[in-house]
N, C-alpha and C positions, 0 to 999 in steps of 0.2 A: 504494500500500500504506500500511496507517495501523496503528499499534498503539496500546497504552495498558494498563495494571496493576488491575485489577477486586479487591476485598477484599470478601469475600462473609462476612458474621457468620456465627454458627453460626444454621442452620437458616434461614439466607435465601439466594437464588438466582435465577438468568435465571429465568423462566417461558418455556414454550413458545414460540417466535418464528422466524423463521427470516430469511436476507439473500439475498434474488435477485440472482440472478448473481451470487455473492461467495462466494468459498471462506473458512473461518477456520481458523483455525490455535490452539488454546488452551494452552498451557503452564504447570502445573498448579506454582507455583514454592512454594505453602505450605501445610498443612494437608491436607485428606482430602476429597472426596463424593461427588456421583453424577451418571452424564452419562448423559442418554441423547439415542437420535437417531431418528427415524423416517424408514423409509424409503420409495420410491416404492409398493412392495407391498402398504403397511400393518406391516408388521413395524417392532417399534420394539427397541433394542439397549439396553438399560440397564447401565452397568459403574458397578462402582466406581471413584474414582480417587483417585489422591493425589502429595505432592509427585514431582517428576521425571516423572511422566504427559505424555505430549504425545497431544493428538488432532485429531485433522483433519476437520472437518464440509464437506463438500463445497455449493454453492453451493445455494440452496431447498429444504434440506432442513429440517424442524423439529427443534428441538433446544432443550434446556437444560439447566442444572447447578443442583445442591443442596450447601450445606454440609452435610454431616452430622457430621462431625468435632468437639471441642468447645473449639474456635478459631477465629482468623479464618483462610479460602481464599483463597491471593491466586493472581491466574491472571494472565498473561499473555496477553494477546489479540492475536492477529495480524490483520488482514483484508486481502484480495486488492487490493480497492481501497478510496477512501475513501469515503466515505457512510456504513456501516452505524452508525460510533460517535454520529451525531447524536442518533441515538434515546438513548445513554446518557446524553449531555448535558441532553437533559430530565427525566430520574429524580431528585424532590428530594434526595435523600442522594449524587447526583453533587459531586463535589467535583474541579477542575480542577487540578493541580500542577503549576509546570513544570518541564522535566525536569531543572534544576539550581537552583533557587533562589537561588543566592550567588552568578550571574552577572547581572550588571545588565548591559542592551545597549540 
């Protein structure tokens, strides 16, 4: 399992993408947008969301998020296992922190 803190500007977001065999978990901890998911039918579920939102995209499903809100969205991202976050790591406006900075080891 891997997590990491996503800060979506206003009016920027995931596009379309999905993680085979990997369930996510999004925890919606700032701000306001729009989630949707598509499902195996062709049905897609578009919600609104906002802070305290949690949503659970189940594995190879397509999905993304939009800021719509006129803030930054910070989400919370869970994943089942590791791999999916690598692809964030290549997004230039990826920015790595670690999760305490004022401990040197």
């Amino acid at each position: 399992m891997t997590t990491g803190v996503v800060d979506l500007e206003v009016g920027k977001g995931h596009e379309r993408h999905n993680h085979p065999d990997c369930d996510e978990i999004i925890y919606v901890t700032q701000g306001q947008g729009e989630q949707f998911i598509e499902f195996g039918d062709g049905k897609v579920d578009t919600r609104n969301v906002k802070s305290g939102d949690l949503i659970f995209i189940p594995a190879d499903l397509y999905h993304g998020t939009l800021n719509t809100g006129e803030g930054v969205m910070q989400l919370l991202v869970v994943y089942q296992s590791a791999g999916p976050e690598a692809l964030l790591k290549t997004l230039p406006e990826c920015e790595i922190i670690p999760a305490n900075p004022t401990i040197k080891g």
